[in-house]
Kinemage of the C-alpha trace (Angstrom):
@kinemage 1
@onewidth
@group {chain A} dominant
@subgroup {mainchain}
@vectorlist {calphas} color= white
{ca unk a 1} P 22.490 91.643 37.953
{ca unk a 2} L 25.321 91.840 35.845
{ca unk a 3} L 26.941 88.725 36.434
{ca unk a 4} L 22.988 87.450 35.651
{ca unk a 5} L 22.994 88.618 32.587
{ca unk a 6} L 26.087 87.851 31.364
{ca unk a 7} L 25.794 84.511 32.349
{ca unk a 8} L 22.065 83.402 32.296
{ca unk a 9} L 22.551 80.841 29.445
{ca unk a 10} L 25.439 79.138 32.037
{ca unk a 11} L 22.585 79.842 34.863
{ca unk a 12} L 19.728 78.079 33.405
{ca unk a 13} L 21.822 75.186 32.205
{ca unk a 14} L 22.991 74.160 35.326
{ca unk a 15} L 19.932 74.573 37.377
{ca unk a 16} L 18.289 71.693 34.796
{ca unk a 17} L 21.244 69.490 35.047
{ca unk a 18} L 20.742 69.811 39.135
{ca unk a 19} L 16.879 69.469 38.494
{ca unk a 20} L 17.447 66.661 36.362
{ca unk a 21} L 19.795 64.625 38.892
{ca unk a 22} L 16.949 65.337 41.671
{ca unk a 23} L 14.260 63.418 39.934
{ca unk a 24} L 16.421 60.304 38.764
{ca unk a 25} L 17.750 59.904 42.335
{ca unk a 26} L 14.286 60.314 43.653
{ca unk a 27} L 12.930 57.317 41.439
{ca unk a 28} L 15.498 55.217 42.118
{ca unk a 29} L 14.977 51.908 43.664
{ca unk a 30} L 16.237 51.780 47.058
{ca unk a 31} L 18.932 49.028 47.270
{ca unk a 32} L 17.798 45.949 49.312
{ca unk a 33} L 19.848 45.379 52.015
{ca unk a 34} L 22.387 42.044 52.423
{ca unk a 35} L 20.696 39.369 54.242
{ca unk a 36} L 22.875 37.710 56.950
{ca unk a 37} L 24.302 34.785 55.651
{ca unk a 38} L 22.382 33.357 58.937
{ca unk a 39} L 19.165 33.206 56.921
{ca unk a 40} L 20.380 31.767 53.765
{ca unk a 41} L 20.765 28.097 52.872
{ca unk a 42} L 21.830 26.242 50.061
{ca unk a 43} L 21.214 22.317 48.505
{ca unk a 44} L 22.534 20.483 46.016
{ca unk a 45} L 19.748 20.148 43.278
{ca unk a 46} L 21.265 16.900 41.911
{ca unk a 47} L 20.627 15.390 45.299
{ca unk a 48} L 17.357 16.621 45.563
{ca unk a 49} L 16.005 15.512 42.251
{ca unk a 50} L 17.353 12.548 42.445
{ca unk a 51} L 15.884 11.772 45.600
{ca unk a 52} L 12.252 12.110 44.405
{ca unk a 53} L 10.374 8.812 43.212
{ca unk a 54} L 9.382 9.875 40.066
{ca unk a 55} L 12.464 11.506 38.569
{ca unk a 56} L 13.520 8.045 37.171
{ca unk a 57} L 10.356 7.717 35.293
{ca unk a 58} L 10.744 10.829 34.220
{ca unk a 59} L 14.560 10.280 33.104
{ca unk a 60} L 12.815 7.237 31.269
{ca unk a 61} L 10.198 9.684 29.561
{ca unk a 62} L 13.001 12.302 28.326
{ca unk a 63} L 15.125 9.393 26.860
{ca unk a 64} L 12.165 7.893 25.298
{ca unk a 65} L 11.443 11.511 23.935
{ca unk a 66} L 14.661 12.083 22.534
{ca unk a 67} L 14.585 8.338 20.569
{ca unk a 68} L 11.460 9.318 19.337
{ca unk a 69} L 12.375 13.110 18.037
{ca unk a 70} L 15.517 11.596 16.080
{ca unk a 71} L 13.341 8.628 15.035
{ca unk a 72} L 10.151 11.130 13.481
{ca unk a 73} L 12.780 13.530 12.050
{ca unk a 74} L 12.509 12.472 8.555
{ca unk a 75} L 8.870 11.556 8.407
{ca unk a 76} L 7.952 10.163 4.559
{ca unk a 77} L 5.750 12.860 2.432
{ca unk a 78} L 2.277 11.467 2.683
{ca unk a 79} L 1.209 10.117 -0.963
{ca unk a 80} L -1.125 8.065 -2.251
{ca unk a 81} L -1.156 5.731 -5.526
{ca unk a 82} L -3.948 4.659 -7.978
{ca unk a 83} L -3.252 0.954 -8.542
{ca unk a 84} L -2.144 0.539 -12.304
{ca unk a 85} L -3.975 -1.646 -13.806
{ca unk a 86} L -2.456 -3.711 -17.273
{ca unk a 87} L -5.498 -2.893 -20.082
{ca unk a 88} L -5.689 -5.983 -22.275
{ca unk a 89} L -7.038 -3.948 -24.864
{ca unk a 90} L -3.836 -2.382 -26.462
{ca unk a 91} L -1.599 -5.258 -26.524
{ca unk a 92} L -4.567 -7.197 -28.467
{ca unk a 93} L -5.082 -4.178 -30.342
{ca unk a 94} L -1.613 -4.536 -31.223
{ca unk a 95} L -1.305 -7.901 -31.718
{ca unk a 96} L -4.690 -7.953 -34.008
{ca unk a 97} L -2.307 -4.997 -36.352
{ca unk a 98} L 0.843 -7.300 -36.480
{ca unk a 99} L -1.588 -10.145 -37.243
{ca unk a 100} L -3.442 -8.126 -40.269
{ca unk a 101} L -0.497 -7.561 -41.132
{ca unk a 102} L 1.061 -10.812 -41.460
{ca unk a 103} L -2.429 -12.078 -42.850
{ca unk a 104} L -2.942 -9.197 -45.535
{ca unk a 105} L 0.470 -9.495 -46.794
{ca unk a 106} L 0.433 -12.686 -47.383
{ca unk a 107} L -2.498 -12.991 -49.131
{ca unk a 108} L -1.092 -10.206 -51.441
{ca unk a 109} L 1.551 -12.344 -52.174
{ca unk a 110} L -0.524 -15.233 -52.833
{ca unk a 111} L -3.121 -13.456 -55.273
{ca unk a 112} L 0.083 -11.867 -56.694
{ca unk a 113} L 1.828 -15.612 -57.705
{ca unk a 114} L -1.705 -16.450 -58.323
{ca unk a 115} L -2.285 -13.848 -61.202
{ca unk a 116} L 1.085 -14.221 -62.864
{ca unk a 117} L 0.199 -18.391 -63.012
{ca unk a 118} L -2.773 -17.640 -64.658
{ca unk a 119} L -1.758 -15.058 -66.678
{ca unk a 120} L 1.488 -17.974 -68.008
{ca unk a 121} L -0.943 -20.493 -68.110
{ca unk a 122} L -3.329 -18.496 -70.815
{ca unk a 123} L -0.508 -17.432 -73.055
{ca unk a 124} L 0.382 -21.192 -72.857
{ca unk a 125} L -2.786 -22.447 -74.101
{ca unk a 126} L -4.534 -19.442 -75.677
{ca unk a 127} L -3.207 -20.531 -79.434
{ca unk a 128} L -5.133 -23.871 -78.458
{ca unk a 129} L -8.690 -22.543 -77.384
{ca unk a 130} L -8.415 -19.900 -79.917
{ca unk a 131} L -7.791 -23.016 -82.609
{ca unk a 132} L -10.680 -24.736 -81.065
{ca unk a 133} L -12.997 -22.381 -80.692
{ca unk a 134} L -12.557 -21.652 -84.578
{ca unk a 135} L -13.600 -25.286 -85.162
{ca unk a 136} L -16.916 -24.847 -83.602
{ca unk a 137} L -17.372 -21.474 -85.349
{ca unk a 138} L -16.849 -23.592 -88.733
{ca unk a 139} L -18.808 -26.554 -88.020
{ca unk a 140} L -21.597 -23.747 -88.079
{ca unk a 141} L -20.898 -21.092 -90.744
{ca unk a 142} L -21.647 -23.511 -93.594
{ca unk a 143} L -24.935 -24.388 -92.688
{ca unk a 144} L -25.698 -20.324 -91.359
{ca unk a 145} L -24.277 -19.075 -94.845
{ca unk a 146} L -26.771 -21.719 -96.764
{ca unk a 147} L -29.489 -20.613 -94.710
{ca unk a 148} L -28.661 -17.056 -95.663
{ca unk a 149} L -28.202 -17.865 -99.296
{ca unk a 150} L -31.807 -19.088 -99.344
{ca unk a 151} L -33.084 -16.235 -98.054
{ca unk a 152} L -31.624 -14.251 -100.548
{ca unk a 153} L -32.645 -15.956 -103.525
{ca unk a 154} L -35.975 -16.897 -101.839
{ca unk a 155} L -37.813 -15.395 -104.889
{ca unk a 156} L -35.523 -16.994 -107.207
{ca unk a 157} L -35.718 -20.476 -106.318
{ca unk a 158} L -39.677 -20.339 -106.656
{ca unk a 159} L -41.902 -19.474 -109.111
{ca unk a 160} L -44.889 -16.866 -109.707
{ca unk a 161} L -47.725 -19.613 -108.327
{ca unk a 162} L -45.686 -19.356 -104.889
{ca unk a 163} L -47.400 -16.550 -102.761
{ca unk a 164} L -46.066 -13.934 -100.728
{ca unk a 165} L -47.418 -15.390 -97.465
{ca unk a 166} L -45.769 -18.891 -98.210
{ca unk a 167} L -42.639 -17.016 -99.126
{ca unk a 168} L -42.956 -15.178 -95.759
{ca unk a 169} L -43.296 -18.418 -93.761
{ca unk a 170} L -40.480 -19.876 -95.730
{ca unk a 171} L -38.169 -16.538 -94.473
{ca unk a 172} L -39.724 -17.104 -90.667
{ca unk a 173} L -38.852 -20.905 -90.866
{ca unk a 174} L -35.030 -20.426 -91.864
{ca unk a 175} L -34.733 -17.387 -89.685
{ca unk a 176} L -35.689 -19.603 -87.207
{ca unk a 177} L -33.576 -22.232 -88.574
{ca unk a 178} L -30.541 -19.528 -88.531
{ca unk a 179} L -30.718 -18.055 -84.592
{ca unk a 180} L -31.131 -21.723 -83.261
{ca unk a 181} L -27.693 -22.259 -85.055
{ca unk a 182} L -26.102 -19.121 -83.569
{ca unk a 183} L -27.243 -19.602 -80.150
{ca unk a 184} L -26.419 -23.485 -80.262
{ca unk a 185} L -22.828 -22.196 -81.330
{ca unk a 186} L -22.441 -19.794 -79.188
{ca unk a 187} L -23.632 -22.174 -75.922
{ca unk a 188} L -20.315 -24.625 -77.036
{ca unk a 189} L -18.090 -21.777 -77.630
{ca unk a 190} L -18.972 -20.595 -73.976
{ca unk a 191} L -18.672 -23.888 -72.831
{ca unk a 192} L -15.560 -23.732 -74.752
{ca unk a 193} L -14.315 -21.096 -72.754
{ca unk a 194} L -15.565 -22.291 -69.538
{ca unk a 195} L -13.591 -25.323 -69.379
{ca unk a 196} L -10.394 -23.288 -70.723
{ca unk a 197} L -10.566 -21.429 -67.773
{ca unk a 198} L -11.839 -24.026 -65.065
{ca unk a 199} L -8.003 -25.717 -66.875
{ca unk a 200} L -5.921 -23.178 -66.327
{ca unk a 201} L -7.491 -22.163 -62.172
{ca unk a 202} L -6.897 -26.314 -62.022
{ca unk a 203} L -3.199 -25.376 -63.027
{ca unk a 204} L -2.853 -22.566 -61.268
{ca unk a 205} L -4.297 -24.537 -58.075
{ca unk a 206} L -2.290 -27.114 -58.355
{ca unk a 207} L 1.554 -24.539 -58.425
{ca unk a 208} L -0.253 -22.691 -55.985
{ca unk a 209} L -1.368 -25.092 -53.135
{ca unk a 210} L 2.021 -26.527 -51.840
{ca unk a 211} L 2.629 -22.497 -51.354
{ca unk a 212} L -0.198 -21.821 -50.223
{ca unk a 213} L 0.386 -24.226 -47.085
{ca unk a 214} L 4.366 -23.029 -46.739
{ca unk a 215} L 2.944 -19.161 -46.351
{ca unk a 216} L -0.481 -20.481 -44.368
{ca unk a 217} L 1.891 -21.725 -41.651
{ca unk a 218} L 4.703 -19.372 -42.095
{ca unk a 219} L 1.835 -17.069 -41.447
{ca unk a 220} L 0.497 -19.012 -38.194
{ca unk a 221} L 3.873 -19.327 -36.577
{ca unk a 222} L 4.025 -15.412 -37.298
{ca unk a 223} L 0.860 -14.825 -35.045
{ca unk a 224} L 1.360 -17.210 -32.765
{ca unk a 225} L 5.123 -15.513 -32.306
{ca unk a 226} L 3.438 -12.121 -32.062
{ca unk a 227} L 0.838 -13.041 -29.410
{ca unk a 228} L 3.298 -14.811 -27.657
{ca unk a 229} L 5.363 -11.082 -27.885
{ca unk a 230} L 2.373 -9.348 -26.734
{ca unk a 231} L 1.711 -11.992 -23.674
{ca unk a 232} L 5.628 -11.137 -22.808
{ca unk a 233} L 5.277 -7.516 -23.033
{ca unk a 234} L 1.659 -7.991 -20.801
{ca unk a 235} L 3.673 -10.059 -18.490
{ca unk a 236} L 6.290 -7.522 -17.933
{ca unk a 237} L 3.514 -4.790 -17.662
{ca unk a 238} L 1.851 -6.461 -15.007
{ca unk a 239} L 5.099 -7.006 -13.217
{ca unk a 240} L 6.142 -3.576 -12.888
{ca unk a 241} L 2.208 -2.917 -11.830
{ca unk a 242} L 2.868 -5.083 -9.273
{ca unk a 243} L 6.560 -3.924 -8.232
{ca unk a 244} L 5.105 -0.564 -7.986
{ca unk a 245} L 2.169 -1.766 -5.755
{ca unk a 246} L 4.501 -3.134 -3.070
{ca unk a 247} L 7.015 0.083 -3.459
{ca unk a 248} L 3.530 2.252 -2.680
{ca unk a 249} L 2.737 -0.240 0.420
{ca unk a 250} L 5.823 -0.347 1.993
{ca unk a 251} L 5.732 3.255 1.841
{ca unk a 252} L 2.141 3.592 2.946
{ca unk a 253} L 3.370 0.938 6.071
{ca unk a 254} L 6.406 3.528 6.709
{ca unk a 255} L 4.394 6.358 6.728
{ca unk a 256} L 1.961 5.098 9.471
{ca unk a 257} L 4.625 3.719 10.947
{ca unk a 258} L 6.358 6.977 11.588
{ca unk a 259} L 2.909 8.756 12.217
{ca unk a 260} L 2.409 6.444 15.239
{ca unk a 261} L 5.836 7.359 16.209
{ca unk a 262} L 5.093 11.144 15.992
{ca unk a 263} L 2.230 10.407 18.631
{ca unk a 264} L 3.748 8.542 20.828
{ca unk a 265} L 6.164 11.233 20.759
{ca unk a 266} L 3.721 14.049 21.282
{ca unk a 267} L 2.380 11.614 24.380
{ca unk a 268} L 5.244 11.224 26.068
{ca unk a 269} L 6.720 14.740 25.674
{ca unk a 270} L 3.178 15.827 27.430
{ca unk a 271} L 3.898 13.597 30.217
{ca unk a 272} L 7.474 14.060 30.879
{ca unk a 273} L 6.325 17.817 30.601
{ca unk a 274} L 3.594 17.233 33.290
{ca unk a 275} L 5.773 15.174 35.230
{ca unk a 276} L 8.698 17.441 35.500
{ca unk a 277} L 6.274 20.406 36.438
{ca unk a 278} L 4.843 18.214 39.065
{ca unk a 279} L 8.445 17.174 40.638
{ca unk a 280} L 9.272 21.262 40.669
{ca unk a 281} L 6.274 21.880 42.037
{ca unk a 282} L 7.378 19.254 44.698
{ca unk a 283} L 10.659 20.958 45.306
{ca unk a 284} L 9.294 24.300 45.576
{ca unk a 285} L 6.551 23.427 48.229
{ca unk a 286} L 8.994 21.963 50.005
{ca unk a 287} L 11.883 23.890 50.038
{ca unk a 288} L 8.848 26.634 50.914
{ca unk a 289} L 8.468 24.244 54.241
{ca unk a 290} L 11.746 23.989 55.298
{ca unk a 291} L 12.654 27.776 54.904
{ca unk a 292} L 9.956 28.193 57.085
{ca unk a 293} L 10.239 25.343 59.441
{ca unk a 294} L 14.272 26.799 59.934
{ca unk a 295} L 13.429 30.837 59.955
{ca unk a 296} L 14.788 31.093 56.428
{ca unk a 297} L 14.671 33.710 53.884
{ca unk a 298} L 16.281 32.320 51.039
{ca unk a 299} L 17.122 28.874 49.382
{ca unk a 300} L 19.665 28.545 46.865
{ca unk a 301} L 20.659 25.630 44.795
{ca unk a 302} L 23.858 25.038 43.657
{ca unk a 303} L 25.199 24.115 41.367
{ca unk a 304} L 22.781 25.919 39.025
{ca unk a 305} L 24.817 24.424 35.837
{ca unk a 306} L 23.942 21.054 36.308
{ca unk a 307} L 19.976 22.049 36.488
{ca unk a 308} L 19.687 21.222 32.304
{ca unk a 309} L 21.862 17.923 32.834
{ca unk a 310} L 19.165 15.843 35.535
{ca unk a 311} L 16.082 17.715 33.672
{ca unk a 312} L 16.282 17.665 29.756
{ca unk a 313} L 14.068 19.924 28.104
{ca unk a 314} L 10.955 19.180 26.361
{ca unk a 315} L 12.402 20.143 23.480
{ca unk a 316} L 15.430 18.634 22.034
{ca unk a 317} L 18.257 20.222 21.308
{ca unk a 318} L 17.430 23.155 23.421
{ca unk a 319} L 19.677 24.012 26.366
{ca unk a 320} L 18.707 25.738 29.201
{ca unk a 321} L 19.995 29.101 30.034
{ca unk a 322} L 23.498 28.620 32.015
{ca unk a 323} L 23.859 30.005 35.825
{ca unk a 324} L 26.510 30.079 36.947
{ca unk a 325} L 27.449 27.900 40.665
{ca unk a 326} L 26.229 29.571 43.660
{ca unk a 327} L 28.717 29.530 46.261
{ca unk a 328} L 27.764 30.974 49.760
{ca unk a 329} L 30.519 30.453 52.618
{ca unk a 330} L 28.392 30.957 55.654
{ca unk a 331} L 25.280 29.496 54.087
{ca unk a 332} L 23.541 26.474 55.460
{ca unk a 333} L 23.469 22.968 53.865
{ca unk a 334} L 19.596 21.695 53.526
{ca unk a 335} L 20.175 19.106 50.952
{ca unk a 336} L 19.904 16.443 53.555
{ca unk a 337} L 16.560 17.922 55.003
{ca unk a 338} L 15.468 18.536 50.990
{ca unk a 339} L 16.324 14.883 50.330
{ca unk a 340} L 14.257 13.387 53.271
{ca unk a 341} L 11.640 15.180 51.885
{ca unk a 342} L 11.690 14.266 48.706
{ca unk a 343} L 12.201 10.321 49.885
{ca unk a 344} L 8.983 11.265 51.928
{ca unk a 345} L 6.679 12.221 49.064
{ca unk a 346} L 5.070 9.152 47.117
{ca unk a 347} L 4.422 8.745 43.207
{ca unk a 348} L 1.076 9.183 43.880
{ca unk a 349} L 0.551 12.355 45.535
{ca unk a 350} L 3.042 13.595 42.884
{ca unk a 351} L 0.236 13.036 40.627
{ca unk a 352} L -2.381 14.384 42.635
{ca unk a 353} L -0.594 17.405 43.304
């Protein structure tokens, strides 16, 4: 009792330790016990894989696989391009602006020489149709004054016995008389002026026409130079339409190009994948066969390294998981029986199976 209660926390402590090592011993898993080297055999995997008819097609299939992956790598982004199309309207638009241009300025020029002509010409002969039309208004103011001198003195040159109604006729008659004058001179003095004018245009025609032609086709060679610009530039615009078209093909070709690489890829990985299943399969069933045929009760292959070297992955650049060799002393070689049994099986019931 004393040595219990003194040392109860000690006690307790242990007995869980002991209880502890009790239930992890009881759960355990019982260590298998060595076979006898008797019922172990070992084969060469090279040998045996090599052996079966359809691992060369299936060599072919993984090398076809990995010239594909490296080939699809790099596929070209998917894109897709409007064809560009050269609008005639801007370039004429353009070429109608240069053109209205040329045209307008021009002209201003012209009308500009044309005014200053005609404004030297009528300083040149103004004195003259000034001096003329004078003349006319003289040939005319005699015989208007003396018709205005009789209607003032009307009374004066006739008597008492002449009525007022004659008088008034008298007044109506030279009136008459009077505005037929005035509008006769005013018709020549029009006339007058008319044919000034219709003189000096003539003059100004005549210093204006030779440069009239020299602009007209300095003008024309202008527009034609311009249009031909615009054609050029239309040309050029067309061109790069065009370079850009054959760019977006060739891409559009690459791209389906590399698409029908990436399935025949996919294809082929499927059946090298099926195919390499099939020849494990193969192996397994009949390794399964000869461990039984022999009493058996395990099959090793060695070496285990060289498994990823005669079957390459599905997936590139992927390396199996390295085991080491297996080496057995008193183990017994079935490679041989493996390989007649491989050389046994046909292409066609690796299929089927």
């Amino acid at each position: 009792m004393e040595l219990w209660k003194t040392r109860r926390r000690e006690i307790l402590a242990g007995g869980i330790v002991l209880l502890v090592i009790a239930v992890v011993c009881y759960f355990l898993p019982s260590r298998e016990q060595p076979r006898a080297a008797e019922d172990i055999a070992v084969m060469r995997i090279s040998e045996v894989l090599a052996a079966h008819p359809s691992y060369a097609r299936l060599m072919e299939l993984r090398a076809e696989e990995a010239t594909l992956a490296l080939a699809v790598r790099d596929v070209p982004e998917v894109f897709s391009l409007t064809p560009p199309a050269a609008d005639d309207a801007p370039f004429q638009d353009s070429v109608w602006q240069k053109n209205a241009q040329t045209v307008i300025g021009a002209r201003v020029e012209l009308e500009r020489e044309r005014k200053r002509l005609t404004e030297v010409y009528r300083k040149q002969t103004e004195d003259d149709y000034e001096r003329r039309k004078k003349q006319i208004d003289d040939e005319y103011q005699n015989a208007i004054t003396n018709i205005n001198l009789k209607i003032d003195n009307q009374r004066a040159m006739h008597g008492p016995r002449v009525s007022e109604d004659e008088l008034a006729q008298e007044r109506a008659g030279l009136e008459a008389q009077r505005e037929a004058l005035r509008q006769e001179r005013g018709a020549r003095q029009a006339e007058l002026y008319r044919t000034w004018q219709e003189e000096i245009r003539a003059r100004v025609a005549a210093r204006i026409e030779p440069q009239q032609a020299t602009w007209t086709a300095k003008a024309k060679a202008t527009i034609d130079a311009q249009k031909a610009e615009a054609d050029r530039q239309k040309a050029e615009a067309e061109e790069r339409n065009a370079a850009a078209m054959e760019r977006a093909a060739k891409a559009q070709d690459a791209h389906a190009a590399a698409a029908r690489r990436a399935a025949r890829l996919a294809q082929v990985r499927r059946d090298a994948d099926a195919l390499e299943e099939a020849i494990w399969r193969d192996v397994r069933s009949r390794a399964a066969k000869i461990a039984l045929m022999q009493h058996l009760s395990l099959i090793l292959t060695a070496p285990q390294a060289d498994d990823a070297a005669h079957l390459t992955p599905a997936r590139p650049f992927v390396q199996r998981r390295y085991m080491p060799p297996v080496t057995v002393d008193a183990a017994r070689d079935v490679t041989a029986d493996m390989v007649r049994e491989m050389q046994s099986i046909t292409a066609e019931q690796t299929t089927r199976e």
